[in-house]
C-alpha positions as CSV (number, residue, x, y, z in Angstrom):
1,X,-30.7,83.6,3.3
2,X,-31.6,81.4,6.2
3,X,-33.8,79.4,4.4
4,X,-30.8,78.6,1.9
5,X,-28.6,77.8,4.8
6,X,-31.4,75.3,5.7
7,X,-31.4,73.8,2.4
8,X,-27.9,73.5,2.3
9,X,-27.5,71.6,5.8
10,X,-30.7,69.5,5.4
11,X,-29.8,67.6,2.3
12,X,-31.7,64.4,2.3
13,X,-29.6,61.3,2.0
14,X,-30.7,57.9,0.5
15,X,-31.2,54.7,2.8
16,X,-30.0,51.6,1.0
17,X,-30.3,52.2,-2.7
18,X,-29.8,50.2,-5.7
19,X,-28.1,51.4,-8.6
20,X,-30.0,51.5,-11.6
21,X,-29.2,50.9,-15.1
22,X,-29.1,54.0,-16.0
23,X,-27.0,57.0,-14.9
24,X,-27.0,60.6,-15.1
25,X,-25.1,62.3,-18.0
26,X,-22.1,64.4,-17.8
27,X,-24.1,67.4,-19.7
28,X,-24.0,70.9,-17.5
29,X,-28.2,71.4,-17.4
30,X,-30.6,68.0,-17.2
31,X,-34.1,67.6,-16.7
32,X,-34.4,64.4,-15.5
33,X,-38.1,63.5,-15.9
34,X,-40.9,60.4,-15.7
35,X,-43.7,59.7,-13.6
36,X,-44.1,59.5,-9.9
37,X,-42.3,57.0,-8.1
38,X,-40.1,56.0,-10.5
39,X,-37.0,56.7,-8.6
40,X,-35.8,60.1,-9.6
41,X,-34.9,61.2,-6.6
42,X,-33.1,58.6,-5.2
43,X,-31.1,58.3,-8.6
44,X,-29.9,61.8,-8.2
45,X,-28.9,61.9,-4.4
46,X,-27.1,59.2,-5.2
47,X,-25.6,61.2,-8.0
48,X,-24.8,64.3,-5.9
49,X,-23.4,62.1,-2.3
50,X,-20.1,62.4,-3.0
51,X,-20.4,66.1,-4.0
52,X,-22.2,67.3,-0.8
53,X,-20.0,70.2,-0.1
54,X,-20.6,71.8,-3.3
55,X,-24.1,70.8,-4.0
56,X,-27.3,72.7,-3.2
57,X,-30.1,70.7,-3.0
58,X,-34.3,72.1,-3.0
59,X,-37.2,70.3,-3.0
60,X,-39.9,72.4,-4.4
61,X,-42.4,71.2,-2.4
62,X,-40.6,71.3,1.0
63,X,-43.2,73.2,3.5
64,X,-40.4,76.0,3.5
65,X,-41.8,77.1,0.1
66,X,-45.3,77.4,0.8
67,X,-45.3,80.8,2.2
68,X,-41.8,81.9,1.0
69,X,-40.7,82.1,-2.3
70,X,-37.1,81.8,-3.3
71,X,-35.4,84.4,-4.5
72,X,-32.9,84.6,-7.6
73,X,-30.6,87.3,-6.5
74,X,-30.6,86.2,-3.0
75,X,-29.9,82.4,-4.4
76,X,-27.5,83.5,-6.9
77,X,-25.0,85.2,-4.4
78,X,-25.3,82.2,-2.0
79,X,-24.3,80.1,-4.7
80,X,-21.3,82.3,-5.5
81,X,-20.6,82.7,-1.7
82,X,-20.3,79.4,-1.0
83,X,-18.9,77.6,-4.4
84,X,-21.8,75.6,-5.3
85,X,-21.1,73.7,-8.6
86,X,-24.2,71.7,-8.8
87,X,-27.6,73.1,-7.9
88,X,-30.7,70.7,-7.4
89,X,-34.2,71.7,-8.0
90,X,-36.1,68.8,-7.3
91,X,-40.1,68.3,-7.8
92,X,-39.6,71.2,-10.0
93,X,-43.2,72.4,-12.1
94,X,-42.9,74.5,-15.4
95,X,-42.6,78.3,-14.3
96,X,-41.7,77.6,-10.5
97,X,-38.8,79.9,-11.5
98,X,-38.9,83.1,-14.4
99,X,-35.0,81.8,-15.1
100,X,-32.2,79.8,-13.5
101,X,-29.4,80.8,-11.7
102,X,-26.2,81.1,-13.6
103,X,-23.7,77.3,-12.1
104,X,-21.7,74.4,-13.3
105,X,-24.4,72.2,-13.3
106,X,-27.9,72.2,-13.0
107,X,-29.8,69.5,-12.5
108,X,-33.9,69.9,-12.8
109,X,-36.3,67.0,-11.5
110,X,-39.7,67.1,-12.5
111,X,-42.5,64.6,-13.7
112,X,-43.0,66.0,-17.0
113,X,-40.3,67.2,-19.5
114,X,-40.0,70.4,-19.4
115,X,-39.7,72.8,-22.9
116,X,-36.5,74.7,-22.2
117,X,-34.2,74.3,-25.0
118,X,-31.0,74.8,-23.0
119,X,-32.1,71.3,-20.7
120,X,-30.9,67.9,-22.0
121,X,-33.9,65.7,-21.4
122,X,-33.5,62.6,-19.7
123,X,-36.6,60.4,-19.4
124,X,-36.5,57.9,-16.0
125,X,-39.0,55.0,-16.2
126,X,-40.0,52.4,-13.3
127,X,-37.6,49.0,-12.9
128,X,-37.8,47.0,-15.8
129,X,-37.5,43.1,-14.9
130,X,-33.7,43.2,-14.9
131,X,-33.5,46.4,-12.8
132,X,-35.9,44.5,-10.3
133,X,-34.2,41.4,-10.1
134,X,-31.2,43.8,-8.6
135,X,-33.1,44.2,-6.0
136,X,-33.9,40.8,-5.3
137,X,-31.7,38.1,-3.7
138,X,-33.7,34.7,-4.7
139,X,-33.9,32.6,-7.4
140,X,-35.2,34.0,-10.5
141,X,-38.5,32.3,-10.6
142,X,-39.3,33.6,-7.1
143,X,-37.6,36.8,-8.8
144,X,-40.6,36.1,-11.2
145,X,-43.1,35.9,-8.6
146,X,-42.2,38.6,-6.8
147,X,-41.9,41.0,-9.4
148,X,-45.9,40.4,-10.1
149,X,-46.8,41.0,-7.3
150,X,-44.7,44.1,-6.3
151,X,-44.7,45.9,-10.2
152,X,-42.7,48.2,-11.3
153,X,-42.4,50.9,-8.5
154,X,-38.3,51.2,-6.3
155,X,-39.9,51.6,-2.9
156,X,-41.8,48.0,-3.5
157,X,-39.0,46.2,-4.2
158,X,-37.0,44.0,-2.3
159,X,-39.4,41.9,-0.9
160,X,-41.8,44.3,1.6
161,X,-43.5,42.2,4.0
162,X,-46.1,45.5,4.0
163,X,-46.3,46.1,0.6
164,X,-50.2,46.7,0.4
165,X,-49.3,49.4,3.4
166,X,-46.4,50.8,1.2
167,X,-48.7,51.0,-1.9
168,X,-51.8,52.6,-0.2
169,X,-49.5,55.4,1.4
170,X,-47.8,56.2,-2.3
171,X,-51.5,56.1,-3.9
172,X,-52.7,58.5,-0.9
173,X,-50.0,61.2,-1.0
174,X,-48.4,60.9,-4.4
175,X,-51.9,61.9,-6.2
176,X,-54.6,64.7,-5.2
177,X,-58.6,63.8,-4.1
178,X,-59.5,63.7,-8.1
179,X,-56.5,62.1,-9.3
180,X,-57.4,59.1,-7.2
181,X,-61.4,58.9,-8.3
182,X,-59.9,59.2,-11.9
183,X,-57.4,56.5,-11.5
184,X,-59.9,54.2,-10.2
185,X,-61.8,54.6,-12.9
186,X,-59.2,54.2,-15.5
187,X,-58.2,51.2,-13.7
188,X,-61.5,49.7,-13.9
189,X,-61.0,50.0,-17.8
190,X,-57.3,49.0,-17.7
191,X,-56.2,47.1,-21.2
192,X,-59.9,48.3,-22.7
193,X,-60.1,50.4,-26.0
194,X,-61.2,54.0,-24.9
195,X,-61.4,57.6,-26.1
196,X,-61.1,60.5,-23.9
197,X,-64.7,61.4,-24.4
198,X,-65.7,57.8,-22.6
199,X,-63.2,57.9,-19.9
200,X,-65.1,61.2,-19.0
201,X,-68.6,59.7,-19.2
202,X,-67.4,57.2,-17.0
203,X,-65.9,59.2,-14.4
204,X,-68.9,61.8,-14.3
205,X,-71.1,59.0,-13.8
206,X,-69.2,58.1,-10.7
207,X,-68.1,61.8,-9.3
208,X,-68.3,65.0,-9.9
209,X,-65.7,66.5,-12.3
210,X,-65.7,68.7,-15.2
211,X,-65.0,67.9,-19.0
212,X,-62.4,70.7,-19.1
213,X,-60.8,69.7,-16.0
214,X,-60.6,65.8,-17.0
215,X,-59.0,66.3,-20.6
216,X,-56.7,68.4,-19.2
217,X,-55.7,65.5,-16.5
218,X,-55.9,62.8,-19.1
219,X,-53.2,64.6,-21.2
220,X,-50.7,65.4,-18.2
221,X,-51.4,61.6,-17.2
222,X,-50.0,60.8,-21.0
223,X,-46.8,63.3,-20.5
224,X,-46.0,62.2,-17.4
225,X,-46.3,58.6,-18.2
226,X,-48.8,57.2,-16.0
227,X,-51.0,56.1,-18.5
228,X,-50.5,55.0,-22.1
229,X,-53.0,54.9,-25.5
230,X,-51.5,52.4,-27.7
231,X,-53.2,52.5,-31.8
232,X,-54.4,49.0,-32.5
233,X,-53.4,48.2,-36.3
234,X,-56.6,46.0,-36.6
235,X,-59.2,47.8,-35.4
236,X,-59.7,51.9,-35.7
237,X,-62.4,52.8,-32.5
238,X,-60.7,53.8,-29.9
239,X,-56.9,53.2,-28.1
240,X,-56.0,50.2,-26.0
241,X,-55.5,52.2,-22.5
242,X,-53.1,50.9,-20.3
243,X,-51.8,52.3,-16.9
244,X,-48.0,52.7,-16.0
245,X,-48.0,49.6,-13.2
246,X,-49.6,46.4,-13.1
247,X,-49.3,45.7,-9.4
248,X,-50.6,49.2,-9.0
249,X,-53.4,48.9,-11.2
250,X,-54.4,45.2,-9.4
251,X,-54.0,47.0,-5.9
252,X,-56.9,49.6,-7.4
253,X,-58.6,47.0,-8.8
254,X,-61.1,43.6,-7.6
255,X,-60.1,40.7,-9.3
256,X,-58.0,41.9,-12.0
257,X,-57.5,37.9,-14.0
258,X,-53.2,37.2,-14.2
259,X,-53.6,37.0,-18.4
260,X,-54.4,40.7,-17.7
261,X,-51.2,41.4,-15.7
262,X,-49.0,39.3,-18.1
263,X,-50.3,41.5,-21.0
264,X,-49.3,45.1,-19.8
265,X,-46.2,43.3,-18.2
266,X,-45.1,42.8,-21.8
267,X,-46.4,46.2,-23.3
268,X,-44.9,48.4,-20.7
269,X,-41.5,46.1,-21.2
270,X,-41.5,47.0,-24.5
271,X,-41.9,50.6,-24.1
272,X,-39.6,51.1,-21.6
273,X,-37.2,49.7,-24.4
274,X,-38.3,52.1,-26.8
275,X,-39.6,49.8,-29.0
276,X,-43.0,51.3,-30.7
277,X,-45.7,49.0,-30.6
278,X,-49.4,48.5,-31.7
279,X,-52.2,46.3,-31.2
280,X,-53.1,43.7,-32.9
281,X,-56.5,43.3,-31.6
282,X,-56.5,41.2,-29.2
283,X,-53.7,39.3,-31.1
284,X,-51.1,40.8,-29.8
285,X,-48.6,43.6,-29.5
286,X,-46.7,44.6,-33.4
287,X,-43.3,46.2,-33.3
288,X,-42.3,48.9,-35.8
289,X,-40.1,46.2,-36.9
290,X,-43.6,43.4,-38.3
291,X,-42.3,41.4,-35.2
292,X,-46.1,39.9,-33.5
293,X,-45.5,39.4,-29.7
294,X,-48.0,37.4,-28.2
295,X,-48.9,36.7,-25.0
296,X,-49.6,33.4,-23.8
297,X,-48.5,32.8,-20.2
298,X,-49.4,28.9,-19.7
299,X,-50.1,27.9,-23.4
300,X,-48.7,24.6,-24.7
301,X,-46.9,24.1,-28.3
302,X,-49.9,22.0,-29.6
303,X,-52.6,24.7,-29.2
304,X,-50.3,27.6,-29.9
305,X,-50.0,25.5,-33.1
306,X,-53.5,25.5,-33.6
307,X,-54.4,28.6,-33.3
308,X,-51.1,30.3,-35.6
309,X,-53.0,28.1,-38.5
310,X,-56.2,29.3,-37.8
311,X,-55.0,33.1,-37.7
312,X,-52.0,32.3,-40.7
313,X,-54.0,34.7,-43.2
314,X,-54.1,37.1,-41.0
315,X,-50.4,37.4,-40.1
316,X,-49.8,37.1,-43.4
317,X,-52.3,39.9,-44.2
318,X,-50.6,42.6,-41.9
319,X,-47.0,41.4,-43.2
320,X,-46.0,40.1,-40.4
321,X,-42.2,38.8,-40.3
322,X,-41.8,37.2,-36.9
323,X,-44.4,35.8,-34.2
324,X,-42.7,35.5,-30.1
325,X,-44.7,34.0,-27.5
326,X,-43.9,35.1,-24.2
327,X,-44.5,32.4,-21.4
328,X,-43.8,32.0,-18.2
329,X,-41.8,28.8,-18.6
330,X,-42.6,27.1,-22.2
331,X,-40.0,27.4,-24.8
332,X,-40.7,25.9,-28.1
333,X,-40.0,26.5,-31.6
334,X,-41.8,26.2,-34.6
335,X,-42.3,27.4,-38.4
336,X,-45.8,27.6,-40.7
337,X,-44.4,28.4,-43.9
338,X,-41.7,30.6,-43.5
339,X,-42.8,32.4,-41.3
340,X,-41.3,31.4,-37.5
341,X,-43.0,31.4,-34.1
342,X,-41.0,31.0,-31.1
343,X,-41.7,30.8,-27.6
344,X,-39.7,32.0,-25.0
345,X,-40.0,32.3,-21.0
346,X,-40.9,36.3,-19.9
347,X,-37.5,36.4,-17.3
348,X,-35.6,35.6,-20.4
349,X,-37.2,37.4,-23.5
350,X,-37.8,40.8,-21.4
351,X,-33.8,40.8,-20.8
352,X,-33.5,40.2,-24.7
353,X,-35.4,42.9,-25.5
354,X,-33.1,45.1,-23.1
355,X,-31.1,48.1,-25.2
């Protein structure tokens, strides 16, 4: 009972945060999952600060845990002694618990979602741009600037002086001994078509791991969101791989070019949007909706021009309804036919492709 008494007098607090787009639901038992460093836990102390008194907050990897467990009955009658409404169990991992506690609320944090059919899931990705720019107080093209070189990740934002510090310390404690040889290979292969069976020959070339052990880690990568296999609709061999931050994937990375960034920039924008996307081979990215997005950071009108005649039969091939170029600056509007191409800044198109 001590150790609840603990629990219940050390609840963590947040230090400046930003409020994010989205908010918790009303619903009496959420799982509120997404990959690390997204913000999760942040988002729900902010959530539970006005509620202290009733609240019972547990991180599930506290210290405490390692050689105690908790126990239900014991938790259950604290929770009745003392009139806790909502109950917290944060960094929570399928089967930590054989059930939950009977309470008002329950809120479960985790990275994956987790099968329990009386849970509302809730999925919490990274910032998107507009989230970001929240935590910025510049102008929007420094917004711009500062957004590709910081990613996607909460505790970047706001304009670190230390970020490659802050990044470094999230990369060491956040993933285990393997998890950071794996990502380093994966980021070596970052916007490259891949199976599963490739990644592996990569990785064993470079340390030791087993196949059973690395399929297994490739697959609760994809549930958790830190990396992504998107089908190209042009060609069939393998997945366009991408990882779930392009800051963090240039910080593992030598010399990762900016075209590279600017691409998973607008793949990961669109997903986070729940828009479903393929590849286009290296044309581009095509909604479920025939819409092409291309990327072309610095491209002028003229050669866009060029080019859309040169690859016309192909868009026309694929059906495609709609071409937008995402720049960095350029806006500029054309048609071939009837079909129309229109090119529109990044800070501007990712905000209209916002829900």
């Amino acid at each position: 009972m001590d150790l609840l008494e603990h629990f219940k007098n050390q609840q963590p607090k947040n230090s400046n945060f930003i409020s994010r787009k989205y908010s918790l639901p009303n619903s009496n038992n959420i799982n509120l999952y997404g990959v690390r460093g997204a913000g999760k836990t942040s988002l729900v102390l902010d959530y539970i600060e006005d509620e202290v008194e009733s609240t019972l907050y547990i991180d599930m990897d506290t210290p405490h845990l390692i050689l105690n467990s908790l126990n239900l009955i014991d938790l259950q009658y604290f929770i009745n002694k003392n009139h806790i409404k909502i109950l917290v169990l944060d960094h929570y991992k399928e089967n930590d618990l054989p059930y939950f506690p009977s309470i008002d609320k329950l809120i479960i944090v985790s990275r994956i979602k987790l099968e329990y059919s009386n849970l509302q899931s809730e999925k919490l990705f990274p910032l998107d741009y507009e989230e970001f720019l929240a935590f910025e107080t510049s102008h929007t093209q420094r917004g711009f600037n500062h957004f590709l070189r910081s990613g996607t990740l909460p505790l970047l934002a706001g304009g670190h002086k230390n970020s490659f510090q802050i990044m470094k310390t999230f990369f060491q404690s956040a993933f285990s001994s393997n998890e950071q040889k794996l990502l380093l290979i994966l980021s070596q292969h970052h916007t490259k078509h891949l199976t599963t069976h490739q990644i592996y020959t990569f990785a064993k070339d470079n340390f030791k791991v087993s196949k059973d052990w690395l399929y297994k880690t490739i697959k609760e990568f994809q549930n958790e969101g830190l990396i992504y296999f998107i089908n190209d609709n042009y060609q069939k061999s393998g997945k366009k791989m991408l990882l779930f931050d392009f800051a963090f994937t240039k910080f593992l990375t030598v010399g990762q070019p900016f075209i590279m960034q600017f691409d998973t920039m607008i793949a990961l924008t669109l997903i986070k949007h729940h828009i479903k996307i393929e590849t286009l081979g290296i044309h581009g990215y095509l909604t479920d909706k025939m819409e092409l997005i291309i990327p072309a950071p610095f491209e002028s009108e003229d050669s866009l021009w060029i080019k859309s005649q040169n690859k016309f039969a192909l868009y026309k091939k694929h059906g495609i309804t709609s071409v937008t170029i995402v720049t960095v600056t350029n806006s500029y509007e054309y048609n071939i036919e009837k079909l129309n191409f229109e090119a529109i800044p990044f800070d501007e198109w990712s905000i209209l492709h916002n829900e």
